[in-house]
C-alpha positions in Angstrom: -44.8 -10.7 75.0 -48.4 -9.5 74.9 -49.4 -9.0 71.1 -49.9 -5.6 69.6 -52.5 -4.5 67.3 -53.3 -1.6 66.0 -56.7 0.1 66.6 -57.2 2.3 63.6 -55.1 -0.2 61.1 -54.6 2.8 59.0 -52.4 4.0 61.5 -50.0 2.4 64.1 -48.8 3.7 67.1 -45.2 3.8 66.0 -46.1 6.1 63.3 -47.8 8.2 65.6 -44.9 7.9 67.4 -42.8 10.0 65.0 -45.5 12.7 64.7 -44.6 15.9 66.5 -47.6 17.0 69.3 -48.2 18.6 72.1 -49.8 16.9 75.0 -51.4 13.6 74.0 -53.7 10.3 75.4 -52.4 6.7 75.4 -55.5 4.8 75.5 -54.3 0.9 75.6 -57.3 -1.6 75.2 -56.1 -4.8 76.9 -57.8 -8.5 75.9 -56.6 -10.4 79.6 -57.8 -13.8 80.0 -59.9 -13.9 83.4 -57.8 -16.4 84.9 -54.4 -13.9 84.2 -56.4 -10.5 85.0 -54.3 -10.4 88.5 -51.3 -11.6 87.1 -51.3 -9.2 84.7 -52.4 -6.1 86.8 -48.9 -7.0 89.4 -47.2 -7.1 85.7 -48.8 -3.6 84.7 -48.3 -1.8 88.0 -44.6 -2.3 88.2 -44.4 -1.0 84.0 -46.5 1.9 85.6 -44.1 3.3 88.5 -41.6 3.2 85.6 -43.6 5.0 83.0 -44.5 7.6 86.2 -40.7 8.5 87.0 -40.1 9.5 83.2 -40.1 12.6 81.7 -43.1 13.8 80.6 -45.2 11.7 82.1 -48.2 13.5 83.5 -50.7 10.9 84.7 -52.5 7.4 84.1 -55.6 6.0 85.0 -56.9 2.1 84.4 -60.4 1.0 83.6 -61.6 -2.4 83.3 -64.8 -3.8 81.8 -68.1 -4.1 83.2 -70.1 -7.4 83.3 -67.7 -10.2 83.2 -65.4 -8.2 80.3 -62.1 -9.2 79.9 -60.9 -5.8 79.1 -58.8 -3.6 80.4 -58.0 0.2 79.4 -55.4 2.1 80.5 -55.4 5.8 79.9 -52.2 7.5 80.3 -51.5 11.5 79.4 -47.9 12.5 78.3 -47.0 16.3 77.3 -45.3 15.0 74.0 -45.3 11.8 71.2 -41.5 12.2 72.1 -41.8 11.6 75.6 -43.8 8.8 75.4 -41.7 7.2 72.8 -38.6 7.9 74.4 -40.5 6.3 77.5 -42.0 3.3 75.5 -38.4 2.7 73.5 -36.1 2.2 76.7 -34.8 -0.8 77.2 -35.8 -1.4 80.7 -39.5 -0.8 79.5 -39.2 -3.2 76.6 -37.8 -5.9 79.1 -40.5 -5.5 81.3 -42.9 -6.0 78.1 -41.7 -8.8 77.1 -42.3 -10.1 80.8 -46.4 -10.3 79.2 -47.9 -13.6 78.3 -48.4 -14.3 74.6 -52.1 -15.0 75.1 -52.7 -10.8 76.5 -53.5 -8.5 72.9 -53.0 -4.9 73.2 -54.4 -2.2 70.9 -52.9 0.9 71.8 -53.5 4.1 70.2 -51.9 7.9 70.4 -54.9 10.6 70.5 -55.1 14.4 70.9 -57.6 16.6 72.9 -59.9 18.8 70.1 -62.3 21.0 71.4 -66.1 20.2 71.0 
């Protein structure tokens, strides 16, 4: 299973988790080993297609690094913490987590829109 870390380490995403919000961003910063990068995309598709037939699942987008990076970010928007935990705590997504290599690090992190 692909390690998680937290981004802000003041604040994990399983606390954010139990906050109560509106529509929120997953923004998942992936550390892929070049030599895994497709492996792990054929991985991180089939997780997608599950995380798309939940509810409140409203869209996702994936970026990866410029200029050799080995990063990869997914960007996914939910219309509640709930539905994305609900999403992220089913067991048929956890199995397919675990499926991750141990050398992949993930630093996800919950965010809401503010105006600007």
């Amino acid at each position: 299973m692909a390690e998680l870390h937290s981004l802000d380490p003041n604040t994990s995403m399983f606390a954010q988790f139990r906050e109560k919000t509106g529509s929120v961003v997953l923004a998942n910063t992936f550390v892929v080993p070049k030599e895994r990068t497709e492996a792990f995309l054929t991985l991180f598709r089939r997780q997608s297609e599950f995380m798309k037939a939940q509810p409140g699942f409203v869209s996702l987008q994936m970026h990866r690094g410029t200029a050799g990076s080995r990063l990869l970010m997914n960007v996914a928007v939910w219309e509640s913490t709930g539905a994305l935990a609900a999403a992220f705590g089913s067991p048929e997504f956890q199995r397919m987590a675990a499926e991750f290599p141990d050398d992949i690090v993930s630093y996800p992190h919950v965010f809401e829109q503010i105006e600007v």
